[in-house]
GUSEPA-841956 format. One record per atom (N, C-alpha, C): residue number from 1; x, y, z; atom name. Coordinates in Angstrom, 2 decimals, decimal comma. Layout:
<recs>
  num       px       py       pz  atomo
  NUM        X        Y        Z     CA
...
</recs>
This chain:
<recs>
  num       px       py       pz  atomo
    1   106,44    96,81    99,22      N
    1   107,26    96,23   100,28     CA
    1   107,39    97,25   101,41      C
    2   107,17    96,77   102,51      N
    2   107,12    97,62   103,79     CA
    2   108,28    97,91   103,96      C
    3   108,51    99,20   104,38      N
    3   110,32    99,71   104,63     CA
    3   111,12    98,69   105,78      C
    4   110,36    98,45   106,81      N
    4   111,38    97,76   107,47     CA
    4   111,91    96,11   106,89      C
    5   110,84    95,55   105,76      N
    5   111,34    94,78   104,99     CA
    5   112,57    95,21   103,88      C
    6   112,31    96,44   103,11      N
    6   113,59    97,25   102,47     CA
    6   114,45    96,78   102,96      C
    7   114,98    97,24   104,66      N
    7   115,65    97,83   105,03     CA
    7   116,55    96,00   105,35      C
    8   115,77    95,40   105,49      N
    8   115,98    94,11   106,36     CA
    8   117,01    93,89   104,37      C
    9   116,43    93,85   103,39      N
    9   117,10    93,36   101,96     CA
    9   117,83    94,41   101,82      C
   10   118,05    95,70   101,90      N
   10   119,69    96,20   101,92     CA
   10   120,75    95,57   102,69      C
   11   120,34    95,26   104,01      N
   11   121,55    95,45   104,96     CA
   11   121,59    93,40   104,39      C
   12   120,84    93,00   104,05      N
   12   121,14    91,29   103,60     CA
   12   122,15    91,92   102,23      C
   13   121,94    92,69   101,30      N
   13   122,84    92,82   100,20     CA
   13   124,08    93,20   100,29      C
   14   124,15    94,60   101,59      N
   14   125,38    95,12   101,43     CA
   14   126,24    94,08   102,26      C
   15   125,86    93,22   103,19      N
   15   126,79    92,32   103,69     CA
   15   127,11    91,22   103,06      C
   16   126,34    90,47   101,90      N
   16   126,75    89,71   100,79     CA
   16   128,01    90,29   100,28      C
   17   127,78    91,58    99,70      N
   17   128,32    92,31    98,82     CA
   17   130,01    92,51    99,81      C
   18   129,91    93,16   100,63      N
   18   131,08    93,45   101,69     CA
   18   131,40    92,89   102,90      C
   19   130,79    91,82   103,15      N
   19   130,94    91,12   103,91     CA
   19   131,28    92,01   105,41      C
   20   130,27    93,10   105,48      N
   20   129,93    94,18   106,55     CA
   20   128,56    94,17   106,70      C
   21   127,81    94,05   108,23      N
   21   126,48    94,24   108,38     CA
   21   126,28    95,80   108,51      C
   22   125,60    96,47   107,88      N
   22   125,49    98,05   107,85     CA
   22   124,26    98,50   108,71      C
   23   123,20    97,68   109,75      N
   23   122,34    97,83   110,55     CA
   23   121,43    98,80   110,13      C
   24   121,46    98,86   108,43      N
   24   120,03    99,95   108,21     CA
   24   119,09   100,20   108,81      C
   25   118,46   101,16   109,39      N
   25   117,00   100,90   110,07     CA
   25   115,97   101,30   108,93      C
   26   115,03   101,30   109,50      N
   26   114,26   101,84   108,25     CA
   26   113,54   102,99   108,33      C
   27   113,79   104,09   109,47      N
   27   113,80   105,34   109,63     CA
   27   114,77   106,15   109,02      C
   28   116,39   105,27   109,02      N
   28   117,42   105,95   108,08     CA
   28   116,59   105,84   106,58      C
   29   116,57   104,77   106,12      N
   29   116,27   104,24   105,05     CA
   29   115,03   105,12   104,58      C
   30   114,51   105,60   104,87      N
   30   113,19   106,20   104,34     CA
   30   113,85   107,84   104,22      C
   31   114,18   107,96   105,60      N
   31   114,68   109,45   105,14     CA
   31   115,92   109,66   104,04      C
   32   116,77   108,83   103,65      N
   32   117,61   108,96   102,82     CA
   32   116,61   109,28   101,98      C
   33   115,47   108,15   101,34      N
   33   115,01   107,80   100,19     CA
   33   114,35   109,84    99,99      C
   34   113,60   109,96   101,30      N
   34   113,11   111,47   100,76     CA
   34   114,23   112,35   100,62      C
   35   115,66   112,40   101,08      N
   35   116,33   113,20   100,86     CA
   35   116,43   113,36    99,41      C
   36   116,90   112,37    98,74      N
   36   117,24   112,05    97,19     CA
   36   116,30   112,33    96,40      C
   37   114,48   112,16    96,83      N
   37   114,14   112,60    96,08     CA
   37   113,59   114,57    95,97      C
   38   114,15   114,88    97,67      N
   38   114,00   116,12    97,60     CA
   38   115,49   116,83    96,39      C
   39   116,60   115,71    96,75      N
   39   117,85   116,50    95,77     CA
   39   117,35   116,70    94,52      C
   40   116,65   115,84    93,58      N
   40   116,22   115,56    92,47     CA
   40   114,90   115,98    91,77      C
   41   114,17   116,67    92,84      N
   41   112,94   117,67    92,28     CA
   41   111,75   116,85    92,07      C
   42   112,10   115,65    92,74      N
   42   110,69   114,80    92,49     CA
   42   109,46   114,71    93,54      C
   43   108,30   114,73    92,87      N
   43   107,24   115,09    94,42     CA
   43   107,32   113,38    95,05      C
   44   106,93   113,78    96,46      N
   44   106,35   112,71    97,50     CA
   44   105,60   111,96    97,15      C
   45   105,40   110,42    96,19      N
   45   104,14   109,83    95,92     CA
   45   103,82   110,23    94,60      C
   46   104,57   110,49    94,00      N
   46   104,87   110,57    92,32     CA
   46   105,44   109,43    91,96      C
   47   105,36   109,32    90,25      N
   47   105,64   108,15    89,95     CA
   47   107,08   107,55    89,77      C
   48   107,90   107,41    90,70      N
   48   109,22   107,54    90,59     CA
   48   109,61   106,11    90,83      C
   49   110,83   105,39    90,32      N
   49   111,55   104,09    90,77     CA
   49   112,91   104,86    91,18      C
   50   113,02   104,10    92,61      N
   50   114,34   104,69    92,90     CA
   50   115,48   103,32    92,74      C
   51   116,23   104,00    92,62      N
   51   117,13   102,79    92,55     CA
   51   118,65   102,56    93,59      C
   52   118,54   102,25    94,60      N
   52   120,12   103,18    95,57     CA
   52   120,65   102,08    95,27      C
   53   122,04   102,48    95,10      N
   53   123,40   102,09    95,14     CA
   53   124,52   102,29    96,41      C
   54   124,67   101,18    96,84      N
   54   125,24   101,15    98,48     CA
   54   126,94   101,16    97,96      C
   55   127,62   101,94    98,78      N
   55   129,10   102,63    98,37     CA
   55   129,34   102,39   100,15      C
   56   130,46   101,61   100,12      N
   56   131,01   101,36   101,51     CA
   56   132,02   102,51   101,61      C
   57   132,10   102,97   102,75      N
   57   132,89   104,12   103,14     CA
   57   133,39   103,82   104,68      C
   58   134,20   104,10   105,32      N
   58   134,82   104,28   106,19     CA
   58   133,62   104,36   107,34      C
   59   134,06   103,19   108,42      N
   59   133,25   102,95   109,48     CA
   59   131,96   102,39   109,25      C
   60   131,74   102,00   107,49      N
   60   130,55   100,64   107,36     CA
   60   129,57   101,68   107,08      C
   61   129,68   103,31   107,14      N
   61   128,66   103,81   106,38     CA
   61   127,72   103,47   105,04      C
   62   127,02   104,12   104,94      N
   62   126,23   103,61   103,78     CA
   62   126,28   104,91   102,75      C
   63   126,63   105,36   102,16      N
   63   126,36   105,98   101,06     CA
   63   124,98   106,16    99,61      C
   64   124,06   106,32   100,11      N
   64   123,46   106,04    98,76     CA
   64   123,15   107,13    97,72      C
   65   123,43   106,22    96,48      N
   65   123,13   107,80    94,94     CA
   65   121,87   106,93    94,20      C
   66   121,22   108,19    93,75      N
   66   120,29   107,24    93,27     CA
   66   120,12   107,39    91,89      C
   67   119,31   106,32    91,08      N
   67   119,26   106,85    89,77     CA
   67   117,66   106,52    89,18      C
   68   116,93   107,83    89,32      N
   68   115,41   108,08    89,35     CA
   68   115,06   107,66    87,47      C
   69   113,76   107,12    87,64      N
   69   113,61   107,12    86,46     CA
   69   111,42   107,63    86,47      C
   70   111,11   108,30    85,74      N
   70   109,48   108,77    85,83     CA
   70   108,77   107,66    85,08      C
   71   107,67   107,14    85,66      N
   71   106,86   106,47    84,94     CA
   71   105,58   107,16    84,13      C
   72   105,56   106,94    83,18      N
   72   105,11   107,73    82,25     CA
   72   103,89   107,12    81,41      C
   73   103,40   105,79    82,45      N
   73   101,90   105,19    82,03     CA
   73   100,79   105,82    81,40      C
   74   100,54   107,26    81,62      N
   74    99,44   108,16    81,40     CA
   74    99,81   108,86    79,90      C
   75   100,49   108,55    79,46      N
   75   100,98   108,32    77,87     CA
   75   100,58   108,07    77,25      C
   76   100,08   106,38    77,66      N
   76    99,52   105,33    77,12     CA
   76   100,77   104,71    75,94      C
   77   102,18   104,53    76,34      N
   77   103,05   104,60    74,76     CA
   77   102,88   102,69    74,52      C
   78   102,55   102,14    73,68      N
   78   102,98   101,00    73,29     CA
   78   103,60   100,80    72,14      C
   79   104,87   100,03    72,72      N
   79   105,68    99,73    71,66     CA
   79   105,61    98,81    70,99      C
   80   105,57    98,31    69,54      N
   80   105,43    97,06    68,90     CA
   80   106,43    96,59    68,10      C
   81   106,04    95,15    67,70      N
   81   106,84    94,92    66,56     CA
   81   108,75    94,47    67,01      C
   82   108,46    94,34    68,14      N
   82   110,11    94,30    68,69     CA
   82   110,50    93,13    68,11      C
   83   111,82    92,84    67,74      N
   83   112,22    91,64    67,19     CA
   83   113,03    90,89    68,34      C
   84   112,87    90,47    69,23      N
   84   113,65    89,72    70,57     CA
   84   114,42    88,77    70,09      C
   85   115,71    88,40    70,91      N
   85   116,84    87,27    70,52     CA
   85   117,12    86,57    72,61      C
   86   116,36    85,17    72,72      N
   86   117,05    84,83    74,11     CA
   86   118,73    84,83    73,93      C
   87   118,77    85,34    74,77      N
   87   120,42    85,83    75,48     CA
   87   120,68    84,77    76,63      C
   88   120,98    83,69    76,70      N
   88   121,57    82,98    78,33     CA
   88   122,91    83,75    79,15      C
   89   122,21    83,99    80,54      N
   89   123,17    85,18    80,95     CA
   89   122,32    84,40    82,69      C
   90   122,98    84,21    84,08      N
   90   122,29    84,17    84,90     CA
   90   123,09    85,54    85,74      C
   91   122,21    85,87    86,90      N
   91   122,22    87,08    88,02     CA
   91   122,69    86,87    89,22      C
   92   123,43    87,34    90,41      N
   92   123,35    87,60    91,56     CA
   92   122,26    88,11    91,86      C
   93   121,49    87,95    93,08      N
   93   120,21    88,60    93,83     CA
   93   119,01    88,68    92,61      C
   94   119,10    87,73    91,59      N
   94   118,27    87,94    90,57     CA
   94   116,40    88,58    90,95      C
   95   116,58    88,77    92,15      N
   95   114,79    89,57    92,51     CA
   95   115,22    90,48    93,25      C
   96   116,30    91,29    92,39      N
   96   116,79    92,71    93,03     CA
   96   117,04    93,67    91,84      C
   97   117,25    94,55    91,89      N
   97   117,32    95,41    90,44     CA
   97   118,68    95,90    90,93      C
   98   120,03    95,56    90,79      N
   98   121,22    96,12    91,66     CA
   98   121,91    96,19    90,71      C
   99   122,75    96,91    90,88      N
   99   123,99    97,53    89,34     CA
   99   124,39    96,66    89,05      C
  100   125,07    95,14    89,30      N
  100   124,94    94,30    88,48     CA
  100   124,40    93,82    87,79      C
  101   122,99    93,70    88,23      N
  101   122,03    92,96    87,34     CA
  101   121,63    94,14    86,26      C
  102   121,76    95,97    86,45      N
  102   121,58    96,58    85,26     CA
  102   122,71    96,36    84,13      C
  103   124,03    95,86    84,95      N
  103   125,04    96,11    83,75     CA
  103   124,93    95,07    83,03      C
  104   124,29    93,48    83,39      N
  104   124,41    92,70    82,59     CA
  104   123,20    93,00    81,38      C
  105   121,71    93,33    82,17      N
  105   120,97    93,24    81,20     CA
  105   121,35    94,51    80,26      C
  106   122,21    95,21    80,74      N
  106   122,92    96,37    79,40     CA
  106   123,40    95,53    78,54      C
  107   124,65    94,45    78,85      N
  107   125,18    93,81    77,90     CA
  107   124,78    92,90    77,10      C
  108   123,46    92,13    77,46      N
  108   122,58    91,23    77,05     CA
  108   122,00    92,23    76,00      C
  109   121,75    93,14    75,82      N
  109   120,56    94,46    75,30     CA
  109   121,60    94,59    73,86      C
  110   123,08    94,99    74,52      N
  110   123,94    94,94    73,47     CA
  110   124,31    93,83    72,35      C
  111   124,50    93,12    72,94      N
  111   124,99    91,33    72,30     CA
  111   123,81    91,31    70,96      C
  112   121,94    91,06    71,77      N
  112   121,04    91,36    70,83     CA
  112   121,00    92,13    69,58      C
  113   121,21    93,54    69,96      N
  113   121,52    94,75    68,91     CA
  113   122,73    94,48    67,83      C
  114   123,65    93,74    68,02      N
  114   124,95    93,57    67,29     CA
  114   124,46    91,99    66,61      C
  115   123,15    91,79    67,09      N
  115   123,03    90,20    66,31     CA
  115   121,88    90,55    65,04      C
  116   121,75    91,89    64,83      N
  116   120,37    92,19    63,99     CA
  116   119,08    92,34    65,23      C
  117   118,94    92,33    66,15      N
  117   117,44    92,76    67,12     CA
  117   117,49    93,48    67,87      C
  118   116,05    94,02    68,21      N
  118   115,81    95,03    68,93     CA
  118   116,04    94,66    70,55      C
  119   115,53    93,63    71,23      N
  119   115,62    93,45    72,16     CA
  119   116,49    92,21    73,01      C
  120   116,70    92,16    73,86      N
  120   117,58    90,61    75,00     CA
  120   116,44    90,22    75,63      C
  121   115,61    88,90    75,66      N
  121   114,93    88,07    76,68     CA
  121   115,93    87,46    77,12      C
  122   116,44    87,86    78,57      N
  122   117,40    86,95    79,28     CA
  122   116,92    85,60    80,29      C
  123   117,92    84,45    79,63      N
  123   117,26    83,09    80,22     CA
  123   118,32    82,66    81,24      C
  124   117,84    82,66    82,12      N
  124   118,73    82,16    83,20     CA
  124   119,06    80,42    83,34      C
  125   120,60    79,81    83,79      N
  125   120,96    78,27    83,86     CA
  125   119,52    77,34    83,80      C
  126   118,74    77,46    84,01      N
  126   117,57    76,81    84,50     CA
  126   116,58    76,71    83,19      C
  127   116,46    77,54    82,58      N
  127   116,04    77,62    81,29     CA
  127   114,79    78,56    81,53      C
  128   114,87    78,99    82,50      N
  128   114,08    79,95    82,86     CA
  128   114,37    81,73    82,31      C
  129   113,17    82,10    81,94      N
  129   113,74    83,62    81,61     CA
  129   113,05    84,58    82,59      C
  130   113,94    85,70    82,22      N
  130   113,94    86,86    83,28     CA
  130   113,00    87,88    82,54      C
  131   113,40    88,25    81,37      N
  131   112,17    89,56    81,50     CA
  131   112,84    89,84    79,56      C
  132   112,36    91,25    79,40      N
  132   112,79    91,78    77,77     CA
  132   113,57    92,90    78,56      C
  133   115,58    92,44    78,47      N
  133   115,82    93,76    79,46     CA
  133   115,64    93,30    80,58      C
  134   115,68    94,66    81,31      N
  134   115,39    94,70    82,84     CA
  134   113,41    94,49    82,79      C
  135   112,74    94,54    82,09      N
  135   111,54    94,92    81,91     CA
  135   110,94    93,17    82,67      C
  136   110,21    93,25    83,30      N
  136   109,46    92,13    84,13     CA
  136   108,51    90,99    82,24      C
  137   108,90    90,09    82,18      N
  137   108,05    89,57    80,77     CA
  137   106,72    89,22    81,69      C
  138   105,60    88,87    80,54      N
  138   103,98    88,73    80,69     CA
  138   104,03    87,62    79,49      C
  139   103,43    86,29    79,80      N
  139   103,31    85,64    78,74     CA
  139   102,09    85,00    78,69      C
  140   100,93    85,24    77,43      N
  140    99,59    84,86    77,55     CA
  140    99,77    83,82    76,73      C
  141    98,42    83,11    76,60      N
  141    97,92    81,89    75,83     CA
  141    96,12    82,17    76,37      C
  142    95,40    82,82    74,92      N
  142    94,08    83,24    75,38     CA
  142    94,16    84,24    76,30      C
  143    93,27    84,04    77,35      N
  143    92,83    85,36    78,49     CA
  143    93,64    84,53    79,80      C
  144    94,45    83,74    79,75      N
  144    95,59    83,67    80,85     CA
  144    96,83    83,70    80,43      C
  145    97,53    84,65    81,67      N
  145    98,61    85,13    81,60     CA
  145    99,77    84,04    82,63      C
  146   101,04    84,21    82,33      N
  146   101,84    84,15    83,07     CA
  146   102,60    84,62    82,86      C
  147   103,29    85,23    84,37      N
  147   104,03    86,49    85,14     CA
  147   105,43    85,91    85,29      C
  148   106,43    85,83    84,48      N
  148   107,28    85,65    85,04     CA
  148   108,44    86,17    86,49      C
  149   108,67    85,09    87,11      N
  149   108,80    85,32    88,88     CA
  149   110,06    86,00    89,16      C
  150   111,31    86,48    88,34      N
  150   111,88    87,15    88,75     CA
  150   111,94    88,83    88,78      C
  151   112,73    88,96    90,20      N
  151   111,95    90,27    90,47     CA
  151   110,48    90,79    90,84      C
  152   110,82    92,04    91,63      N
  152   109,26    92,25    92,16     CA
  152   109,31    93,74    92,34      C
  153   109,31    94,54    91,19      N
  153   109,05    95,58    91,16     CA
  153   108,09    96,38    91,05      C
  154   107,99    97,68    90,91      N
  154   106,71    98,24    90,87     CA
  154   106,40    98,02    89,37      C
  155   107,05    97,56    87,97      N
  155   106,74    97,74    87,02     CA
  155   105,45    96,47    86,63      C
  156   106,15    94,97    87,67      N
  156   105,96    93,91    87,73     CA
  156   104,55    94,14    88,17      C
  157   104,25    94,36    89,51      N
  157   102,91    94,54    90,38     CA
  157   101,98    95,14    89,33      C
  158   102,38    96,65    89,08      N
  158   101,52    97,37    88,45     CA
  158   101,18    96,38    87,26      C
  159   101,69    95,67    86,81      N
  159   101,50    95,10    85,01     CA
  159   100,84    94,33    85,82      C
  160   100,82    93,15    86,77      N
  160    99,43    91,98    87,26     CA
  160    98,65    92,85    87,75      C
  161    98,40    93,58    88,51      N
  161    96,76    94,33    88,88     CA
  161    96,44    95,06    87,26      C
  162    96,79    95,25    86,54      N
  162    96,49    95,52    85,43     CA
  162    95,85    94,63    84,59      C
  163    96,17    93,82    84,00      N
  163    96,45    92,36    83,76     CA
  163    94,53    91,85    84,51      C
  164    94,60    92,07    85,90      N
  164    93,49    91,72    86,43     CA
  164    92,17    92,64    86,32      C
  165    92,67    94,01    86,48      N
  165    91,31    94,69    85,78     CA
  165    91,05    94,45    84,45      C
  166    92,32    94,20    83,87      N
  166    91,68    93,71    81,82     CA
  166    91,00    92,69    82,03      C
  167    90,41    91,70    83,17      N
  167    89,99    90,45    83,10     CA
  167    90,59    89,43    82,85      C
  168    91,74    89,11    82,82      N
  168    92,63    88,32    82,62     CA
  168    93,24    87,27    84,00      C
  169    92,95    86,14    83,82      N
  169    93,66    85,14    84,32     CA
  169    95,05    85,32    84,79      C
  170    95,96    85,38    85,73      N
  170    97,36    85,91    86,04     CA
  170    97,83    84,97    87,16      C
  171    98,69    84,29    86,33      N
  171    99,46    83,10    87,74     CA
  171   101,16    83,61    87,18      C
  172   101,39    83,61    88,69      N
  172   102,82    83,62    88,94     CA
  172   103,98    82,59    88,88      C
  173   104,57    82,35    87,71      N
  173   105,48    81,32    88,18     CA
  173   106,71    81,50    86,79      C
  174   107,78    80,57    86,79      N
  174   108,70    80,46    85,60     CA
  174   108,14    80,15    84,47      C
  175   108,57    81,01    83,49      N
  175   108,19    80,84    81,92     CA
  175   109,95    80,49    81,04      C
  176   109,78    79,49    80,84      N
  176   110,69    78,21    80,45     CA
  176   111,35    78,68    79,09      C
  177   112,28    78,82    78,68      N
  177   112,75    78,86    77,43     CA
  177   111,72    77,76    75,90      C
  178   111,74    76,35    76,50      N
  178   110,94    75,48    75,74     CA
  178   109,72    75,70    75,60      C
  179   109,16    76,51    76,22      N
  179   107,49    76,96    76,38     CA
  179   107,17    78,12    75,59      C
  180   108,07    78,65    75,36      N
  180   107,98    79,84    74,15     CA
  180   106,87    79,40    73,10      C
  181   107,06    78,47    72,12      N
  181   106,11    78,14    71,23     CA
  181   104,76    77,87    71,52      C
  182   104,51    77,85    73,31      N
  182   103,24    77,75    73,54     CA
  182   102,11    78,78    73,79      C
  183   102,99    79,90    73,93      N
  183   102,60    81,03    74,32     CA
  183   101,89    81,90    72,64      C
  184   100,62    82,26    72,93      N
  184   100,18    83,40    71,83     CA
  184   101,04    84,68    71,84      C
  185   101,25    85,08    72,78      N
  185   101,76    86,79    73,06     CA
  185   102,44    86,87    74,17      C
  186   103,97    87,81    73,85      N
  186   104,80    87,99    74,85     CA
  186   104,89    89,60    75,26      C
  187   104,72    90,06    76,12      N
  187   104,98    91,29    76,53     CA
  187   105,69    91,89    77,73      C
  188   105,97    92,99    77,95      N
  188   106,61    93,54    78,97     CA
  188   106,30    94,98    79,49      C
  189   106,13    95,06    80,67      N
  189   105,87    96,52    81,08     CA
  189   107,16    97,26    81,16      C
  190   107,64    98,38    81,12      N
  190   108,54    99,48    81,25     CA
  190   108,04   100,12    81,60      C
  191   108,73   101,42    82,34      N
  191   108,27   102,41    82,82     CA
  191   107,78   103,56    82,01      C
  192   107,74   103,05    80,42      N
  192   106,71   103,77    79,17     CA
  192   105,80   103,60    79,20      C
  193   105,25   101,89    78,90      N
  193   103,92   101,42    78,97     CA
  193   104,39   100,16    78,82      C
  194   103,86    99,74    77,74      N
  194   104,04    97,89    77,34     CA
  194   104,67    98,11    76,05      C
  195   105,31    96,88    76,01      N
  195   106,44    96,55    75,08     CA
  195   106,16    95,28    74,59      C
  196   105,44    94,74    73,23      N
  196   104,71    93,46    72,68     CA
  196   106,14    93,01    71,98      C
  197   106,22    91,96    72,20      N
  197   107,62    91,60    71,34     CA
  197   106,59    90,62    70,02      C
  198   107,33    91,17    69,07      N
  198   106,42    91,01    67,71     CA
  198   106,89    89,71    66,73      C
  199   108,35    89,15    67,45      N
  199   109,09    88,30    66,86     CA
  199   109,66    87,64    68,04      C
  200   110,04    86,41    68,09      N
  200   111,04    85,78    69,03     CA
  200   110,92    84,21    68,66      C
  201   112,31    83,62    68,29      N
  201   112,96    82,67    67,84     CA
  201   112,20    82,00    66,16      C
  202   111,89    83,17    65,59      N
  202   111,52    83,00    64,19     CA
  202   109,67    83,08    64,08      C
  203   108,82    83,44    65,47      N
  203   107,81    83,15    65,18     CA
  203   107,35    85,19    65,19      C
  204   106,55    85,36    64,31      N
  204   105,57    86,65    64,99     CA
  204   104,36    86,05    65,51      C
  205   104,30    87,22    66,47      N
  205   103,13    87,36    67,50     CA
  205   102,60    88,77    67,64      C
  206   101,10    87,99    67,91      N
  206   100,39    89,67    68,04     CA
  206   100,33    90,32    69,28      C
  207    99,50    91,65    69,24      N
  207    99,63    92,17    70,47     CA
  207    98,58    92,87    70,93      C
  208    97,62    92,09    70,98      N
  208    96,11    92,61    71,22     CA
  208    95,75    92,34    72,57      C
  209    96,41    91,71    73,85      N
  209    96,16    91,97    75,04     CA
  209    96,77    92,99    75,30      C
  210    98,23    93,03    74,84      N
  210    99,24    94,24    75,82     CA
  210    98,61    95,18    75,17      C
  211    97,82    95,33    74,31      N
  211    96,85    96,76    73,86     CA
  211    95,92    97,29    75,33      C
  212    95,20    95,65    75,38      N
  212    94,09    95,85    76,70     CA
  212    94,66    96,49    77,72      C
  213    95,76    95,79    78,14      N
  213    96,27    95,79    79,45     CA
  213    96,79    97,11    79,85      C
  214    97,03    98,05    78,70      N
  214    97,58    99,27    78,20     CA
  214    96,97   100,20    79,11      C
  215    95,55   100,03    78,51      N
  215    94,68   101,12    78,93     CA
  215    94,10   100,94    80,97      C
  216    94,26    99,89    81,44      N
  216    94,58    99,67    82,69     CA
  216    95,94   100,13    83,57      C
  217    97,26    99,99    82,72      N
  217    98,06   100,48    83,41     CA
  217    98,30   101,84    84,51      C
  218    97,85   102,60    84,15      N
  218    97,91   103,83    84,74     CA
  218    96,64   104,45    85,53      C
  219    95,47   103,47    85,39      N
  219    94,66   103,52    86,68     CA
  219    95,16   103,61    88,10      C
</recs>
């Protein structure tokens, strides 16, 4: 996303949020972003997700803290065997990654863990789901995929151009709570690698694409 688009979806959030237009430009906006990652020791064009958090202050300033996380694709880590539980939970700005939407999919993550499983697939009013977690879901049947549409992060992008060098079929759209049973294999990118969910609503599934797709990620 081009910064002056950024900049155009902060100043749309923080005035949702505070009902204040904060006129980000996207010369501020960029230099914050290198300040934070000069505070934090991270190089220029390294593999970093930033995440800012807008703090209203006196005179409609903007405040931002950030909370960096390293992507660590060149690992190669895949996780298996996850036992997933859908969680119905819906979002504000649901194609934003904003401290609300981390605290719920925290509590969704929790609810799961206290029910016997490893992971939360959160399904939004619609019967639509969001991802494993904050993690963007991938749902195949054969050598086509579908991408579920909320959110558009770098974890998301990187997992479809991936997805497309494995040779794989990749359409974008909602993956339905009822469609679960149609799907061979469910997966998710993180900023580890891929995450095969090995169980979900009593069925196992294998995980021999998110293997493929593995070794593409970090190209």
């Amino acid at each position: 996303m081009a910064m002056e688009q950024t900049a155009e979806v902060v100043n749309a959030a923080y005035e949702a949020l505070y009902s204040h237009y904060a006129g980000l430009t996207a010369e501020v906006l960029e230099r914050e972003i290198v300040e934070l990652m000069d505070a934090n020791d991270y190089p220029h064009g390294g593999g970093a997700v930033v995440v800012l958090y807008l703090i209203p202050q006196a005179g409609g300033a903007i405040r931002m803290l950030s909370c960096e996380r390293q992507l660590a694709w060149d690992r190669h880590a895949h996780t298996t065997g996850v036992r997933a539980l859908v969680v119905p939970y819906d979002l504000s700005f649901a194609a934003y990654r904003t401290a609300a939407a981390l605290a719920a999919h925290g509590c969704a993550q929790a609810y799961a863990r206290r029910s016997g499983y490893d992971a939360a697939v959160g399904q939004g009013a619609s019967g639509a789901l969001w991802g494993v977690g904050d993690a963007p879901l991938f749902a195949a049947t054969g050598e086509r995929v579908v991408v579920a549409t909320a959110g558009d992060g770098v974890e998301r992008r990187s997992g479809i151009a991936a997805c497309r060098k494995a040779g794989l079929e990749v359409y974008e759209g909602a993956v339905m709570g009822e469609e679960l049973g149609g799907f061979d294999e469910i997966f998710a990118i993180t900023p580890q690698g891929v995450t095969s969910v090995g169980e979900i609503d009593g069925r196992v599934l294998p995980h021999s694409l998110a293997r493929m797709v593995l070794k593409y990620l970090a190209d």
